[in-house]
BALOBA-1460 file (C-alpha; in Angstrom, 3 decimals):
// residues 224
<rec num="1" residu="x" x="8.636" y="-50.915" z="29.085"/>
<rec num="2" residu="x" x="5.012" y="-51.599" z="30.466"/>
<rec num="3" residu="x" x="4.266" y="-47.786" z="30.481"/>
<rec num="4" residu="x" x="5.713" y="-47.150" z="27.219"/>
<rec num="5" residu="x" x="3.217" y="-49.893" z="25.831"/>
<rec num="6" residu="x" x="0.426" y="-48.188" z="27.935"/>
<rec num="7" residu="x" x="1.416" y="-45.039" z="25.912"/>
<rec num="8" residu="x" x="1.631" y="-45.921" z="22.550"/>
<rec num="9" residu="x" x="-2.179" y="-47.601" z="23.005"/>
<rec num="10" residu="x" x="-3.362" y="-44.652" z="24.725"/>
<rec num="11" residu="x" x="-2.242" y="-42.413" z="21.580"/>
<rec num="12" residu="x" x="-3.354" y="-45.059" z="18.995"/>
<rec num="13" residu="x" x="-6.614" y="-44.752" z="20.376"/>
<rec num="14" residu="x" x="-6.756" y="-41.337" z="20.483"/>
<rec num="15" residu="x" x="-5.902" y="-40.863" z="16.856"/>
<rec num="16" residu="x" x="-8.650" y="-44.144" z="16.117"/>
<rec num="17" residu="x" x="-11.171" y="-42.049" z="17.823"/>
<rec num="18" residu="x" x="-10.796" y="-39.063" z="16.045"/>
<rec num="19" residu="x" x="-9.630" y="-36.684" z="19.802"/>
<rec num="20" residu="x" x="-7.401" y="-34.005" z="19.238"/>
<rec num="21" residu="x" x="-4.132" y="-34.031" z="20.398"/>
<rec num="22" residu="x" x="-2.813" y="-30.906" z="22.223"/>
<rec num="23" residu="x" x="-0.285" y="-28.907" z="20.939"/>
<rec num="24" residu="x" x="2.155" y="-27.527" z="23.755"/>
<rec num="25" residu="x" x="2.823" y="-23.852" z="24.257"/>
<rec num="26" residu="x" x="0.253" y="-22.488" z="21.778"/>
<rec num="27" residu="x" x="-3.497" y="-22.621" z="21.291"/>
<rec num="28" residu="x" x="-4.412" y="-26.025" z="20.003"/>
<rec num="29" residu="x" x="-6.542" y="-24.083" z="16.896"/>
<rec num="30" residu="x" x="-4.468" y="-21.868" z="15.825"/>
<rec num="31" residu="x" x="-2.909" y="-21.343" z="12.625"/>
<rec num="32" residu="x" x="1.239" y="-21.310" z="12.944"/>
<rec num="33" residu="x" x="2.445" y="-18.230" z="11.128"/>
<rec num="34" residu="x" x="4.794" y="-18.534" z="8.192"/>
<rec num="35" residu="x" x="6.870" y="-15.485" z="6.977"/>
<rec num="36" residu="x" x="5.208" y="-14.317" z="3.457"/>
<rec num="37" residu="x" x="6.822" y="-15.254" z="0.489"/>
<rec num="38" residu="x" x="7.772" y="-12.754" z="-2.407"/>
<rec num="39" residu="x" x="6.088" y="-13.878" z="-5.768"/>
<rec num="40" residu="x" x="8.378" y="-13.192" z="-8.996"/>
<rec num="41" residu="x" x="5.660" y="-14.170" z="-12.166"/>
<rec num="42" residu="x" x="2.136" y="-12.792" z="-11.922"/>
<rec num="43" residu="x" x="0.004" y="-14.458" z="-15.534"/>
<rec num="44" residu="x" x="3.291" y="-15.383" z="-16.815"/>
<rec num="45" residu="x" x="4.746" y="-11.985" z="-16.336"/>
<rec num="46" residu="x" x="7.917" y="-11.745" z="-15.007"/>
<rec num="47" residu="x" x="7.952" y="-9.348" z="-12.139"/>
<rec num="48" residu="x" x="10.794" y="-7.417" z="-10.526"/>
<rec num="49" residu="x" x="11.985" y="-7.869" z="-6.535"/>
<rec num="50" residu="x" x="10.567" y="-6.050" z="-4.107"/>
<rec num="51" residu="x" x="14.489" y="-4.715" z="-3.456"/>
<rec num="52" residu="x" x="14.823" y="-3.667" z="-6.924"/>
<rec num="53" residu="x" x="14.167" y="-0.213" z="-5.962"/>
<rec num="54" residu="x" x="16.976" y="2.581" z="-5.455"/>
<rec num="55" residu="x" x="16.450" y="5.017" z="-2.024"/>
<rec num="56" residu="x" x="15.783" y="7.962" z="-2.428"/>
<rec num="57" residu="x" x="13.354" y="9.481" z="-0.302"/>
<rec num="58" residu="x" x="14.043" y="13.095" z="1.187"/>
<rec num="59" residu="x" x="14.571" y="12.154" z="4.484"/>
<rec num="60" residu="x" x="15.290" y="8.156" z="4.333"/>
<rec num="61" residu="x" x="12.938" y="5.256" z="5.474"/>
<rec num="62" residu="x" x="9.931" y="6.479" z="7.770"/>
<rec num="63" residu="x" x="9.522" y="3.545" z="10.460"/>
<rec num="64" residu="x" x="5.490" y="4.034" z="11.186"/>
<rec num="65" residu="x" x="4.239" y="3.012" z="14.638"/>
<rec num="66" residu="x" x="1.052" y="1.005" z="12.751"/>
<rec num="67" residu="x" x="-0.589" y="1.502" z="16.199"/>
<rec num="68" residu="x" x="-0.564" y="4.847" z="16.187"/>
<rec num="69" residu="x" x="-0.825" y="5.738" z="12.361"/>
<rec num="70" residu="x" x="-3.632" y="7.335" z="10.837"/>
<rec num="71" residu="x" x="-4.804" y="8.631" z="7.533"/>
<rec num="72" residu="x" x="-7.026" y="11.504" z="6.954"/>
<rec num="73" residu="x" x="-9.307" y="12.696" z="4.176"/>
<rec num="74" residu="x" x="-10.255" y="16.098" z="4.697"/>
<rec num="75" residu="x" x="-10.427" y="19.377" z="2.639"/>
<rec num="76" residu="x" x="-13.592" y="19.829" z="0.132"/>
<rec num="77" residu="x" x="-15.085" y="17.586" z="1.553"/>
<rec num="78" residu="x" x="-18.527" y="16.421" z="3.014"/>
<rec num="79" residu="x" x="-16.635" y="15.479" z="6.193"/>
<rec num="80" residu="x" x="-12.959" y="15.320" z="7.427"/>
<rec num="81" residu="x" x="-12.685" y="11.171" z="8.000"/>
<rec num="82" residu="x" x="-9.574" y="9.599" z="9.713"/>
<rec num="83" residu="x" x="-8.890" y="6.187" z="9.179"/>
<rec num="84" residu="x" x="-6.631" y="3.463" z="11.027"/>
<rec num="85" residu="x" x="-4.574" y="1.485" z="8.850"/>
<rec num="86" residu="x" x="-6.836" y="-1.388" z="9.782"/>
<rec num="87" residu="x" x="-9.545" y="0.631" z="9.052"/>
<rec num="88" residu="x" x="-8.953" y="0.945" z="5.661"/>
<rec num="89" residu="x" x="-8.253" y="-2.538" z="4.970"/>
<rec num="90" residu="x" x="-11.362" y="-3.727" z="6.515"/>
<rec num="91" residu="x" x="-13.747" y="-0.754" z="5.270"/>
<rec num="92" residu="x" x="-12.567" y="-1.306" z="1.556"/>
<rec num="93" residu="x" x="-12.959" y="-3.714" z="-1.372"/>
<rec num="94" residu="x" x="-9.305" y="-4.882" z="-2.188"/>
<rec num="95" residu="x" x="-7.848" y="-4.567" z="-5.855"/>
<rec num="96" residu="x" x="-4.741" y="-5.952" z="-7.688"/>
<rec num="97" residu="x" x="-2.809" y="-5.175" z="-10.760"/>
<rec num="98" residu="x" x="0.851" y="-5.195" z="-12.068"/>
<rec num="99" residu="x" x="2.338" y="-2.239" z="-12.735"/>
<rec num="100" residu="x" x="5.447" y="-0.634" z="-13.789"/>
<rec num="101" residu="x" x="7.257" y="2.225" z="-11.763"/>
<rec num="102" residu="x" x="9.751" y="4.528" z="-13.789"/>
<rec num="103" residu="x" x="11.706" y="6.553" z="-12.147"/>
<rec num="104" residu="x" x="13.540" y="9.626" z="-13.509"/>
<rec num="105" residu="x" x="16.636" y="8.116" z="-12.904"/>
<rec num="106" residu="x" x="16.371" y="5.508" z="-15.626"/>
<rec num="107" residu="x" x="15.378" y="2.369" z="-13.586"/>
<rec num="108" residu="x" x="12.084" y="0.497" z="-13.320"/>
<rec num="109" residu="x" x="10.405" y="-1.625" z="-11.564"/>
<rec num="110" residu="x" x="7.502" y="-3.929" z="-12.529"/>
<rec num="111" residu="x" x="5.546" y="-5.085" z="-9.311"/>
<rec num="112" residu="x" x="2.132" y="-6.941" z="-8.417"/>
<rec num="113" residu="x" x="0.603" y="-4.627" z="-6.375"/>
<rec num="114" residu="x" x="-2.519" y="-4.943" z="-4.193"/>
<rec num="115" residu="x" x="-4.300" y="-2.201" z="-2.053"/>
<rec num="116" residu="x" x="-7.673" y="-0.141" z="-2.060"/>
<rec num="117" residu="x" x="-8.938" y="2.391" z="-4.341"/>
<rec num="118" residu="x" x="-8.164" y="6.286" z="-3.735"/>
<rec num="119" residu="x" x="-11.318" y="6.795" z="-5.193"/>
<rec num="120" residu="x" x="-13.246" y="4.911" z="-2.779"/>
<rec num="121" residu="x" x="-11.921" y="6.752" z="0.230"/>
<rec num="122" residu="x" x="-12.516" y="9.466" z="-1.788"/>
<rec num="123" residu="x" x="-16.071" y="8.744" z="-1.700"/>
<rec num="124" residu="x" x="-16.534" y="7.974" z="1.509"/>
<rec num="125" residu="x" x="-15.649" y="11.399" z="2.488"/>
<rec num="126" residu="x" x="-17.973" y="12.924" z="0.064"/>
<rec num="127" residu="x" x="-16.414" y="15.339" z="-2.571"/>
<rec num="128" residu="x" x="-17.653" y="18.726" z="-3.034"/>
<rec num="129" residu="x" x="-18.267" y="20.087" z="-5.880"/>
<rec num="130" residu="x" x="-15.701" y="23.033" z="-6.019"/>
<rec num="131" residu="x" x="-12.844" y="20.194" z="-5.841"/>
<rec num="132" residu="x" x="-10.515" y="19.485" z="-8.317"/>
<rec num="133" residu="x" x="-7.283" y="18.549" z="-7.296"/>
<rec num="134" residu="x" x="-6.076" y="16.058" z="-4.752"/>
<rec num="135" residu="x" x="-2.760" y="16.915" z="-2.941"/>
<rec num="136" residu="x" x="-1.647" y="14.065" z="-0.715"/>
<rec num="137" residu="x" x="0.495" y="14.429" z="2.168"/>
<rec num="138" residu="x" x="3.344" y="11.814" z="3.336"/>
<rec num="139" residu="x" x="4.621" y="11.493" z="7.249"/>
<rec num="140" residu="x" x="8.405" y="12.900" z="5.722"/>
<rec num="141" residu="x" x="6.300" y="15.777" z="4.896"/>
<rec num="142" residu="x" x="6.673" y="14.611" z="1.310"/>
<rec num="143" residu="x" x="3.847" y="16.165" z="-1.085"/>
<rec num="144" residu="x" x="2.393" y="15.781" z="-4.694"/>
<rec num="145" residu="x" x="-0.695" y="16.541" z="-6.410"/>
<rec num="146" residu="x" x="-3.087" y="15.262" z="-8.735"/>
<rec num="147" residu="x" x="-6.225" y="16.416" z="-10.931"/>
<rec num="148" residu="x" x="-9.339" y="14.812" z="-9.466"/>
<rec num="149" residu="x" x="-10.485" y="13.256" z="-12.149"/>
<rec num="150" residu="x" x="-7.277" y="10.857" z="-12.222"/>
<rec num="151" residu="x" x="-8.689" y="9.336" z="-9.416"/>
<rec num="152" residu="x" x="-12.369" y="9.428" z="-10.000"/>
<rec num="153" residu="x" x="-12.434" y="7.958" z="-13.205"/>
<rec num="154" residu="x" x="-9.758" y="5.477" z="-13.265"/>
<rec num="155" residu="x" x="-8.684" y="2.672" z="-10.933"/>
<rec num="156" residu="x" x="-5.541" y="4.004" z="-8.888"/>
<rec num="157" residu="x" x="-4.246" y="1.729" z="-6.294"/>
<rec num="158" residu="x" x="-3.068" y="2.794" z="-2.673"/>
<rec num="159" residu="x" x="-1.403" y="-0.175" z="-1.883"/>
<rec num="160" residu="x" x="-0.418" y="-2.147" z="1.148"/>
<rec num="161" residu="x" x="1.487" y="-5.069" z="-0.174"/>
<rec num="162" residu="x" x="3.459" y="-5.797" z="-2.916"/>
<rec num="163" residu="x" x="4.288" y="-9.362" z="-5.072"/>
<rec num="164" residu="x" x="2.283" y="-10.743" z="-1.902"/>
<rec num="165" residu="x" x="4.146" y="-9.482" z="1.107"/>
<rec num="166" residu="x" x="3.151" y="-6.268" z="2.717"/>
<rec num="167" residu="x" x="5.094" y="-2.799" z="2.017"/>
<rec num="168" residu="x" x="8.456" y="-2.996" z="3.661"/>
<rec num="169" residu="x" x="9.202" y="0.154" z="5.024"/>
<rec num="170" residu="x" x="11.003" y="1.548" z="2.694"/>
<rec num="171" residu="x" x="8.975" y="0.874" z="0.287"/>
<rec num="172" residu="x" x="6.272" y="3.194" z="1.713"/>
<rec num="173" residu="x" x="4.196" y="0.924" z="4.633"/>
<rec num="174" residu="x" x="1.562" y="1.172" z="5.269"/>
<rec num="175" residu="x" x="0.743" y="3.054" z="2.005"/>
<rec num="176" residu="x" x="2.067" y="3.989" z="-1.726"/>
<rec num="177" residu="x" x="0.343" y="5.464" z="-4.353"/>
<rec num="178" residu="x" x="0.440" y="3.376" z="-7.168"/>
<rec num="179" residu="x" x="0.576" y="6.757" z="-9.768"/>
<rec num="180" residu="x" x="0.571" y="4.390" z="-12.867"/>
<rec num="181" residu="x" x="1.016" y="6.478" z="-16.088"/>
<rec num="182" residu="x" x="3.094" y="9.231" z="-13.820"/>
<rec num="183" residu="x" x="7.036" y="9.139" z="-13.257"/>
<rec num="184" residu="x" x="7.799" y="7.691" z="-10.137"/>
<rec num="185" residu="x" x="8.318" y="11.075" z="-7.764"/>
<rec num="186" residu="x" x="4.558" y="11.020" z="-8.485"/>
<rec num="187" residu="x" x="4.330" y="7.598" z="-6.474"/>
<rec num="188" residu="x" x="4.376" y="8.895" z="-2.811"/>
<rec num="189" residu="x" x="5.130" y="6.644" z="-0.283"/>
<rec num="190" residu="x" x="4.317" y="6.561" z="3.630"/>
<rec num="191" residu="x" x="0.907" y="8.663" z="2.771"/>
<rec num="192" residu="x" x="-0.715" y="10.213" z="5.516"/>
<rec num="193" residu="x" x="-3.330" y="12.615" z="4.366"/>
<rec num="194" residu="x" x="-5.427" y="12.939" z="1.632"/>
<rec num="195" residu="x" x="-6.780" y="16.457" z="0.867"/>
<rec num="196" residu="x" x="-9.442" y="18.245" z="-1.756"/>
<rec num="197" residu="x" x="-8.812" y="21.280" z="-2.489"/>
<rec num="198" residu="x" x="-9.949" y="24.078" z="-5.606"/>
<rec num="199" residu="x" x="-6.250" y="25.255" z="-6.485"/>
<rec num="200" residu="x" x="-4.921" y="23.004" z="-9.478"/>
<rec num="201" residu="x" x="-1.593" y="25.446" z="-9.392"/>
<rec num="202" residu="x" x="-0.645" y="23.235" z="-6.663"/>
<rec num="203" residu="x" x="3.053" y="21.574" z="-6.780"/>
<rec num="204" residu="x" x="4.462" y="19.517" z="-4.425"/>
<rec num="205" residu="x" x="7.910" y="18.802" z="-3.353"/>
<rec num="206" residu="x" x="9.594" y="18.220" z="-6.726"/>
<rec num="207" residu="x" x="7.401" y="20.346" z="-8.468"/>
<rec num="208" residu="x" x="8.718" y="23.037" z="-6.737"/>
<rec num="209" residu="x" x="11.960" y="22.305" z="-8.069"/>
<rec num="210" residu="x" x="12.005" y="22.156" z="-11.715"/>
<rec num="211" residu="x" x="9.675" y="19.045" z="-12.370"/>
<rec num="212" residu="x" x="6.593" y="18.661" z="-14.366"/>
<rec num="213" residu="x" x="3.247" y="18.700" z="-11.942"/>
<rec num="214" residu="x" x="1.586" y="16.547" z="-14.321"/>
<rec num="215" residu="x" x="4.287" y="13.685" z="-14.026"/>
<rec num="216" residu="x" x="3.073" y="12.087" z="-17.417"/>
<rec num="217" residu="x" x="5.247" y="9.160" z="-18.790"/>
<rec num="218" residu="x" x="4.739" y="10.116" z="-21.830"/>
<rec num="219" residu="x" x="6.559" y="13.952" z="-21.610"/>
<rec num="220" residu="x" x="9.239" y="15.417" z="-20.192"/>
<rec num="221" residu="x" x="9.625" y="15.310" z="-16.216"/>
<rec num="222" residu="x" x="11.114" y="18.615" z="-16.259"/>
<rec num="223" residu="x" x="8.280" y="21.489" z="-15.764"/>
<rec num="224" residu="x" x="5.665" y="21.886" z="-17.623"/>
């Protein structure tokens, strides 16, 4: 009972004097981890579920090793430049914005999505000035191209998270192209390279195979 007493005034003094009380079996200052949480209203927008998405990738899920993954910008370029997935996040300013995903099949999906700026990486790289179409490259060996100009003069997203939780994996980690204004074979998902090139004949994948290399919303995703 005595020590007990001895105890309880040892800790009331303790928390009277302002000393920190160790935490057992982890460092005293750091933060506890909590899993993310999925965010369904963005602005009073109603956004879809990250699961709200039907698979149908060519060769299922890709499963990337994030320690080994890289992404390269090369082609027309003022240099090749390989990034690590950290890389990019760190290197980059960070963008937002809610956007809607059709797919051919007659779904949607409206998600918050946050990630860096193609054009930035772009940039980086230095574009020379016999480029005009982007083809990008996925680790399925998934392609799809776009004019240049879609991503130098508008804000397209390569995100890393969406509605606040980062990319599950089949939902393209550690990168998808948010194509907004394209049907959704144009959004590629696990992206792995990123290359300029002078041929705007191009097609990728399902381009090859009947659909429209443009990929506008507003027309037909059968070819051009």
């Amino acid at each position: 009972m005595i020590a007990l007493v001895i105890i309880a005034a040892i800790i009331l003094a303790m928390v009277i004097l302002n000393v920190p009380v160790t935490r057992t079996g982890q460092d005293a200052g750091a933060p506890v981890p909590l899993a993310p949480v999925e965010v369904r209203s963005y602005q009073g927008e109603d956004l879809s579920s990250v699961n709200d998405f039907r698979e149908n990738s060519i060769k299922g899920p890709r499963h990337i090793d994030i320690s080994a993954y890289r992404i390269t910008v090369t082609g027309l370029t003022n240099r090749t430049v390989t990034y690590s997935y950290d890389d990019v996040l760190n290197k980059f300013p960070h963008y937002s914005k809610v956007v809607t995903l059709f797919c051919v099949e007659g779904w949607d999906a409206t998600i918050l999505w946050e990630g860096v700026l193609v054009r930035d990486l772009l940039a980086d790289a230095g574009v020379s000035p016999q480029a005009n179409t982007v083809i990008l490259t996925a680790s399925d060996g998934y392609t799809t191209s776009f004019p240049l100009a879609y991503f130098t003069e508008r804000d397209i997203i390569m995100a890393y998270r969406m509605n606040n939780v980062t990319l599950p994996a089949e939902r393209g980690y550690p990168f998808q192209l948010v194509a907004e204004d394209k049907w959704g074979y144009k959004w590629i998902k696990w992206i792995e390279k990123i290359e300029l090139t002078d041929d705007p004949t191009y097609r990728g994948y399902w381009e090859q195979r009947g659909y429209s290399n443009t990929g506008d919303l507003n027309k037909s995703f059968t070819r051009d």
